[in-house]
C-alpha angles and dihedrals in degrees: 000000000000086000095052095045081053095054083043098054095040088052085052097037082053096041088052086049094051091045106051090033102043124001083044100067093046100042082051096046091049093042092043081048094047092046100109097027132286097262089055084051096049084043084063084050098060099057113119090238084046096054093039086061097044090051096046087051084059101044092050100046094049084054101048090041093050097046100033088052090061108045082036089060094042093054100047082055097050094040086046110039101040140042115216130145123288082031090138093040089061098044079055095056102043088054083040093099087048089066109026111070121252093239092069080050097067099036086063097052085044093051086050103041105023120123079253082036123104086249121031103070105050086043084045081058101051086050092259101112112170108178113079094013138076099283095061083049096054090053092053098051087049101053089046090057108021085103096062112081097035091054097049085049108048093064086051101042093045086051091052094057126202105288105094098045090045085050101056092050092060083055083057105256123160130237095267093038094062095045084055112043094025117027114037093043080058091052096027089121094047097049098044086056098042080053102047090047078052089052097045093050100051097057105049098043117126104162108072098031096048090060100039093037105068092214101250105167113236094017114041103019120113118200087263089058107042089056080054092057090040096056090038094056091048094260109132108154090053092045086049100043080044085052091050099052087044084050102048088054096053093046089057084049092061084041090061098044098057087056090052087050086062104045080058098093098066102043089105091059094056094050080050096053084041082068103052107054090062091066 
């Protein structure tokens, strides 16, 4: 009885958790947004500023997703395929933005490529400039999430061993080959995970953009920017209906997570059947 009254009290102590510290801020930032009606909250959406912000948050995070997917995948290969020197220095520095603040991040893209920077003046000369425009905020973004996918990877890949791919290269299989066929349908649930918390990330970073950005409404503002412009400036239906868009996408990012987290099971029969159609 006593057992049971425990198991009680820990599933309500938990509920009560779940409930103030995550179903409550987004129950408050939809219900702040839908204050004066949901026609008067997509009204704040379509404002050009508003627009601008929601496009460049796309646009950043498809670009971060997509570059960083592929040198994240290369680099959980490498790191988990092969043994070299400097092998546990590099497993440092690719966790190294997981540990660091953004914020740091962005100072040092600012002191590179900063119009005071080594960089950024001679770059602001030849028409590139980097700092205050879309392409600062496209570094930032990647050194935030670069860490992502490659750690997602390396567990999997470890797990997988070294039999299919080995296999395939006796049928004769190239190096790319192998990664394709073999390799990445093993890993298929692994990789889509490591690229949707890339996905989620990116687009709710604030840290690092926000230093290296120069909030200039309608060119440089993120969707997390542009909330903070918006509550700074008193307007709070716009920021919230801003925060629940930010947060609806989110929340289809962790959707579709958890679908991913399912299809995970029968990665190993499609490398098989990888496999299998090379031969």
């Amino acid at each position: 009885m006593t057992t049971r009254a425990g198991r009680w009290a820990f599933a309500a102590l938990v509920w009560l958790l779940v409930g103030v510290m995550v179903v409550l801020p987004p129950a408050l930032v939809f219900a702040t947004a839908l204050r004066h009606g949901l026609v008067a909250a997509l009204d704040t959406l379509r404002d050009p500023d508003a627009l601008s912000a929601i496009r460049l948050t796309l646009v950043m995070t498809g670009l971060a997703v997509a570059i960083n997917t592929f040198f994240g995948v290369m680099a959980a290969w490498t790191l988990a395929r092969f043994s070299f020197p400097g092998r546990g220095l590099l497993i440092v520095l690719v966790e190294l933005p997981l540990s660091v603040s953004p914020v740091v991040g962005g100072l040092v893209w600012l002191l590179v490529f900063g119009t005071q920077g080594w960089w950024g003046a001679v770059l602001e000369r030849l028409g590139f400039p980097v700092m205050f425009a879309p392409p600062g905020i496209l570094l930032a973004t990647l050194f935030v999430t670069f860490p992502y996918v490659t750690r997602t990877m390396m567990p999997m890949l470890r797990h997988m061993g070294r039999a299919q791919e080995e296999a395939a290269v006796m049928l004769g299989a190239g190096m790319w080959r192998v990664l394709w066929h073999v390799t990445l349908p093993g890993a298929r649930s692994a990789l889509l995970s490591g690229v949707l918390m890339t996905t989620a990330r990116a687009m709710g970073e604030f840290g690092a953009v926000s230093v290296v950005s120069g909030h200039i409404p309608g060119l440089t503002e993120t969707m997390p920017l542009h909330i903070e412009t918006l509550y700074n400036g008193y307007q709070t239906v716009a920021a919230f209906a801003m925060a629940a868009l930010l947060a609806l996408m989110a929340m289809g990012v962790v959707a579709a997570r958890g679908v991913v987290g399912r299809m995970g099971r029968s990665g190993g029969d499609v490398a098989a059947r990888g496999i299998g159609d090379m031969a």
